[in-house]
C-alpha positions, 0 to 999 in steps of 0.5 A: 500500500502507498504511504499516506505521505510522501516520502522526502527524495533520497539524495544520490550517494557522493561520487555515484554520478562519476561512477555512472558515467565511467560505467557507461563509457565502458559498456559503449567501449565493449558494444559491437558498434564500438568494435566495428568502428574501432575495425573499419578505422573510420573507411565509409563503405558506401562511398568507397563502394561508389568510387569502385564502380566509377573507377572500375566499371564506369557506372554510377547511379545516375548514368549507367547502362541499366538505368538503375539509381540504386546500382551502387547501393548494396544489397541485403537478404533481410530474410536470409539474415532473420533466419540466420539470426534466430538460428544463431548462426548470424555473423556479421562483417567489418567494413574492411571485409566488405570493402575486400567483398567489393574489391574480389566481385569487380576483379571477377567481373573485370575476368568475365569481360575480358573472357567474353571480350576474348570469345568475341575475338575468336567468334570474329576470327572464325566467321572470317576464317569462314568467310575467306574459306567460302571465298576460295572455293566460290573463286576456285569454282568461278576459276574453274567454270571461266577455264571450261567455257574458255577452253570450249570457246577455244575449241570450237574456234579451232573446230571452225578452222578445220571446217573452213579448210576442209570445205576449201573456203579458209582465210588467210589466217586458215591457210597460216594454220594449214601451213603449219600442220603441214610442216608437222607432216599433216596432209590434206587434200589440198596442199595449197598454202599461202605463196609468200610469208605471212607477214606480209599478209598486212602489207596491202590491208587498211587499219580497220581489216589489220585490226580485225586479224589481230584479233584473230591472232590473239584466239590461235595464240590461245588454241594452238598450243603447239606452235605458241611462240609462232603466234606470239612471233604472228602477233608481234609482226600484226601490232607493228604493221598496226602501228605503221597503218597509224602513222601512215593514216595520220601522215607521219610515215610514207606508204609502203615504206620498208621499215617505219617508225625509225625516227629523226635519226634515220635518214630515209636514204639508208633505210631500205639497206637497213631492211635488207641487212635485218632480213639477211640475218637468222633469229641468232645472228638477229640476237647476236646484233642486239647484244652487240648494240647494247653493249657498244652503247654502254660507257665510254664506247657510245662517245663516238657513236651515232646513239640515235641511229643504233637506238632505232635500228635496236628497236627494230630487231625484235620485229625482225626475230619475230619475221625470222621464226615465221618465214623458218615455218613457212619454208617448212610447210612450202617445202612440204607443199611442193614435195607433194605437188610434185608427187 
């Protein structure tokens, strides 16, 4: 039962505020509180948690590729952590412990990227490997299908030549043909070949008819694989005569001139010798006179010499081999020819 006055206030014991205050500092000194920041020294996770994504990873909560405003916040289980701690099996982290947390997740994010970067790298690797692979064999089928319709084209081209000289209406370029399988000791009905060398088939031709056999030469280069170097030697002969139908259309050469194209170092007068001294002379004795002009021209020996001059005619002997190794066939198959004429 209450007492039916009251009972005065008890005055504190002496020293008792003193002694409760040195008892309070010391359950604060002994709390958790006290002991994590004792253990954190002071380190501000949040910001420190910040600072690691803006450095490391480039993100921030206003501007990051998630639109997300709490991506630097952490996250926390609190149903995990209810759990744990009614089990008693709660245990809490310092702040360095979770600054290390945050340190080894952006290194295993950093490993992630650059495995991904690097898988990237092989995928790019491996489409153009592909790529380069299908582009191979898409040229090397291309490259086969051009070889089979050229080599079809070329032997119909060569199929018509022989049509035309059975049915005895070949062109001149025919009868070129002929007179070389007649050479190689081919006979046909008709043993006829052209009467004089075939490069002089372009002597009485205009511009427009030498650059229509041009062409033609450029197929029996391609067809007759045989007698190549005497096609080339053909259409050598048929790019000069070209050449000399240009001039002589434009005025700056004289029709039916023996050799054109010589120059201003070589006077008209001596040009026909010029002509009969490169046709008297074989492909060899032709190579020979090359190698001999060249060689005199060089240093000290060209001092006295005429270099204009010997330019030209230098210029002029390869059209003269290219004449020597058609007239060669030619006397072949002629002689032939009129073996069986006489027969």
């Amino acid at each position: 039962p209450s007492p039916p006055f009251p009972l005065p206030a008890t005055p504190p014991l002496p020293g008792w505020s003193e002694c409760a205050g040195a008892m309070a500092g010391r359950d604060r000194s002994r709390s958790p509180q006290a002991g994590s920041a004792k253990q954190g020294g002071g380190v501000n996770v949040k910001k420190t948690r910040k600072d690691l994504f803006a450095k490391e990873l480039g993100y921030k909560d206003e501007s990051n590729p998630f639109g997300d405003n709490t991506l630097t916040e952490k996250f926390t289980w609190k149903k995990k952590h209810e759990y744990l701690q009614a089990a008693g099996l709660y245990r809490g982290s310092s702040k360095e412990q979770e600054v290390q947390k945050m340190q080894a997740k952006i290194r295993e994010i950093h490993q992630v990227k650059k495995r991904r970067d690097e898988r990237e790298v092989e995928r790019q690797l491996l489409e153009q490997q592909r790529l380069e692979h299908d582009k191979e064999m898409h040229d090397e089928e291309f490259g086969e299908w051009l070889t089979k319709e050229e080599k079809f084209h070329l032997d119909n081209a060569k199929a018509r030549t022989r049509i035309r000289i059975q049915q005895g209406r070949e062109r001149p370029l025919d009868l070129v043909a002929k007179a070389l399988a007649i050479a190689e000791g081919e006979e046909f009905e008709e043993m006829t070949i052209l009467d004089k060398p075939p490069h002089q088939l372009f002597t009485n031709l205009n511009l427009d008819e030498v650059e229509e056999l041009m062409d033609e030469v450029a197929t029996f280069v391609r067809i007759d694989k045989d007698h190549r170097e005497f096609w080339k030697s053909m259409s050598y002969i048929c790019n000069d005569a070209y050449e000399t139908k240009q001039r002589e259309k434009a005025g700056r050469s004289k029709a039916g001139s023996a050799i054109s194209g010589l120059g201003a170092g070589v006077a008209e007068g001596v040009v026909s010798e010029i002509h009969e001294l490169l046709c008297s002379k074989s492909k060899r004795e032709l190579g020979d006179m090359l190698v001999e002009i060249k060689e005199n021209m060089k240093g000290s020996a060209a001092a006295g010499m005429d270099t204009q001059f010997f330019e030209a005619v230098a210029a002029k002997i390869p059209l003269y081999v290219a004449r020597a190794e058609v007239e060669h066939w030619h006397a072949r198959a002629k002689a032939k020819s009129d073996a069986w004429m006489e027969k």
